[in-house]
N, C-alpha and C positions, 0 to 999 in steps of 0.2 A: 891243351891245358887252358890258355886264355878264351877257346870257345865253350868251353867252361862254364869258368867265370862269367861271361858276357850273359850265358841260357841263365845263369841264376840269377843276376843282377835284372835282367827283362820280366822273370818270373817274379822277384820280389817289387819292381816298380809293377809291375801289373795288378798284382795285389794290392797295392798303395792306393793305385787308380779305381779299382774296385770299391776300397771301403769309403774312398773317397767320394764317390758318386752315390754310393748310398745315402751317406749323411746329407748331402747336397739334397736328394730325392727326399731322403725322409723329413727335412727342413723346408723342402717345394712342398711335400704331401699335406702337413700341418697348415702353413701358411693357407695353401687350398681350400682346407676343411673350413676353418675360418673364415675365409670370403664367403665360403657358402652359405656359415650359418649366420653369418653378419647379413648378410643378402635375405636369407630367408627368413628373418625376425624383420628385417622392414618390409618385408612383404606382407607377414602376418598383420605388423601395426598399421599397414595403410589399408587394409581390409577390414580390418575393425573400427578403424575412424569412421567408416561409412555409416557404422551402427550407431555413433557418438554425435550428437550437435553440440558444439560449445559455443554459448554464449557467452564468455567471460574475457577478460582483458587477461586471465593468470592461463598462464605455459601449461600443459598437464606432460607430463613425462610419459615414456613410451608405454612403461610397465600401468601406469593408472590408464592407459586406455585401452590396452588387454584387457583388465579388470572390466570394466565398464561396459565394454562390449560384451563381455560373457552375456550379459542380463540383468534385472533385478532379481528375478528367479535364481538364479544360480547359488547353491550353496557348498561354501566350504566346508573341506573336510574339518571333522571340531577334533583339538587337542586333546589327545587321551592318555596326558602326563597326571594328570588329577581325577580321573573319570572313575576310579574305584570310589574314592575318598567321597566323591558325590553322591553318589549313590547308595552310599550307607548311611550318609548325610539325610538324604533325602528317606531314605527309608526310617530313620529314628524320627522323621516327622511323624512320619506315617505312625508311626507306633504310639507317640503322644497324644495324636488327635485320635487313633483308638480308643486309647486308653482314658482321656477327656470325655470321650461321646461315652462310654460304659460308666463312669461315677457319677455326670450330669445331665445324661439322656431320661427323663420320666415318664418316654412313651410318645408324649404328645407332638403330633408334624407341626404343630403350630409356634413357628420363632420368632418374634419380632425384635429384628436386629437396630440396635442404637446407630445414627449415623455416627458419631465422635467419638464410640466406643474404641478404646485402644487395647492393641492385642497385649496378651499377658501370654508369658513366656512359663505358665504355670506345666510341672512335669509329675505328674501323679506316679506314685512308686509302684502301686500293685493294680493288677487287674482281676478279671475271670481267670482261670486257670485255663483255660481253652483259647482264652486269647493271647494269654502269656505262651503259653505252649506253639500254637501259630507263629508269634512273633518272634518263637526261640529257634525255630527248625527253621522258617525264614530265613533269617540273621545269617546261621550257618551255610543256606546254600547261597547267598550272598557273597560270605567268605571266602566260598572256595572258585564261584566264576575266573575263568581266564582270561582278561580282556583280549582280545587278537588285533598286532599291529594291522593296519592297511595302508596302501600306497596313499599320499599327499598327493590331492589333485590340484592343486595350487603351486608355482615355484617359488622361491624365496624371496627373488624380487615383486613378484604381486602379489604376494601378502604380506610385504611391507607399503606395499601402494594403500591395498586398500586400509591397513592400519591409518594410513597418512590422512585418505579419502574420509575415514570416519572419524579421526578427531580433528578432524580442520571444521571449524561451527558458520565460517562464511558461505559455505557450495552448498547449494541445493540441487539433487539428483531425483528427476521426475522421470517417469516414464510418457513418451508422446502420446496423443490421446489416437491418431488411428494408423500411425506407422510403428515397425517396430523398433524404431530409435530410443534414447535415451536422452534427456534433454540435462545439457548439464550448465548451471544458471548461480549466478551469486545474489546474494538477499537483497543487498543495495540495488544492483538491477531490475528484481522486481517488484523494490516497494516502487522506484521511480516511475517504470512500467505501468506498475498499475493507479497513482497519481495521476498519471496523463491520462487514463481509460476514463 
């Protein structure tokens, strides 16, 4: 009877021992991941410093030197939380300056434009019917386009960099003239710079 008890009480500590090592492991495994990718983002950013010259007394943080290193080529994916709106935006232009050019066009290619002429926001109601009718069937396949998501090639933290990078009005961001670095420079540095030249 008490050998028993004893196989069951070994069996339930074992069990114990068991969940217990997992948790242990799967607390080691995370921990792990994390070094790794901690390790491999400073690896990234010390490979991209190479790409970057800074000339400035100011700190750049790791995510603005991702950024910078990509390129001045390099374009972000653009937001297409408003990209329909635009585009029908953009098309009611189109349809004004149609409709402009068919009531004030009298043939002749010859225009001479005022320089201090300022644009008039004028919206003419009617046109040709062939061009109303264009810009009616237009409209509607407009309407019905699907915009389709795509993957963000940017992560969240460097396109808060480069937001940071574009409204800061002291940096000046050139491109070197025969390496393919990025020269990154502040304005007081080069008016000084080029005083002294």
């Amino acid at each position: 009877m008490s050998n028993r008890k004893n196989r069951s009480f070994k069996a339930r500590d074992k069990k114990r021992k068991i969940a217990k090592n997992k948790e242990k492991r799967k607390i080691y495994n995370i921990n792990r991941q994390h070094k790794r990718r901690q390790y491999k983002h400073t690896e990234k950013v010390q490979r991209a410093a190479k790409y970057v010259d800074i000339f400035t007394k100011e700190k750049l943080c790791n995510a603005e030197i991702l950024v910078l290193a990509k390129g001045l080529k390099f374009i972000p994916s653009p937001n297409l939380r408003h990209a329909k709106k635009t585009l029908i935006n953009d098309f009611n232009e189109l349809a004004r300056k149609m409709r402009c050019k068919y009531h004030f066009d009298n043939g002749s290619h010859q225009y001479n434009r005022h320089p201090f002429l300022s644009k008039s926001g004028y919206k003419p109601y009617w046109a040709n019917n062939a061009i109303e009718n264009y810009l009616f069937s237009t409209r509607i396949e407009l309407e019905k386009i699907q915009i389709k998501s795509f993957k963000d090639n940017l992560p969240k933290h460097e396109r808060k960099a480069l937001q940071s990078l574009r409204s800061n009005d002291r940096l000046i961001i050139k491109k070197a003239d025969k390496t393919p670095q990025q020269l990154f420079l502040i304005k007081s540095y080069i008016l000084k710079w080029q005083m002294t030249n």
